[in-house]
C-alpha positions in Angstrom: 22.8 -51.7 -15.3 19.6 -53.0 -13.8 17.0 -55.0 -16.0 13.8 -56.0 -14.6 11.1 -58.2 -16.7 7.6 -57.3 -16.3 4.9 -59.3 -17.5 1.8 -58.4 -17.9 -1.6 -59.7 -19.0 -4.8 -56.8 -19.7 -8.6 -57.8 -20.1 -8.8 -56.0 -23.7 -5.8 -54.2 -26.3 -2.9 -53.7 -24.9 -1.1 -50.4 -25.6 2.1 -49.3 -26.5 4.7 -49.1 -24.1 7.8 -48.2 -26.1 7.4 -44.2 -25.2 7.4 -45.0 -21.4 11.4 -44.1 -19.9 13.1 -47.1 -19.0 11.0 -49.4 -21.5 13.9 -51.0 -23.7 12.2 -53.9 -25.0 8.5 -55.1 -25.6 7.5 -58.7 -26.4 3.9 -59.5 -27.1 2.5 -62.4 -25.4 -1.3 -63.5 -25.7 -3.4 -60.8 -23.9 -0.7 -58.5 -23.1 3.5 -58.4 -22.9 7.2 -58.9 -21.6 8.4 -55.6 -20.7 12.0 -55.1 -20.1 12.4 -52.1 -17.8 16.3 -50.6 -16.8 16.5 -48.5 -14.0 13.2 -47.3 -11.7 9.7 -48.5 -12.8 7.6 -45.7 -11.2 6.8 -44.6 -15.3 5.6 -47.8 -15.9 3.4 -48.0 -13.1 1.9 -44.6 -13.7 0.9 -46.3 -16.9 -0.5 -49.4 -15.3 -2.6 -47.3 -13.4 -5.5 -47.0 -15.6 -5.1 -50.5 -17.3 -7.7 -53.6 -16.2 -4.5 -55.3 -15.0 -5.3 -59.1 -15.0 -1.7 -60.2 -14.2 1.3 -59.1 -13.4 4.9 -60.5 -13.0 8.3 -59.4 -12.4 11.3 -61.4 -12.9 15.1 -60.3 -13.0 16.7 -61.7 -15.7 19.1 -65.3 -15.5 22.5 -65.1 -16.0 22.4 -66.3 -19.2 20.3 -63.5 -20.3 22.9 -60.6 -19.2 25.1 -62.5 -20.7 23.8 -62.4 -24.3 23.3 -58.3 -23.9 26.8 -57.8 -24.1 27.4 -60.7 -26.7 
């Protein structure tokens, strides 16, 4: 299983992302969120599409983090 961490920061509210596929978790950070995405990310994009994107990050996750989805 795949995980990918997308951050992202929007110039106003950010919307919900919990109906997009492959969204499993959502953290809200100031001016936007964490997005943890399994498998492709093309829904999430689609979504990003119409956002005023100011920032935008991906990062897989550390060991340590697949490690504490199982435990």
């Amino acid at each position: 299983m795949h995980t990918t961490v997308v951050e992202i920061v929007v110039d106003g509210p950010f919307p919900l992302f919990d109906d997009v596929p492959g969204v499993t978790a959502v953290d809200l950070i100031p001016g936007g969120a964490r997005l943890s995405v399994t498998g492709s990310p093309a829904a999430l994009l689609t979504r990003f599409a119409n956002l005023p994107v100011l920032r935008m990050r991906t990062d897989e996750p550390s060991l340590e983090e697949i490690f504490l989805t199982y435990y």
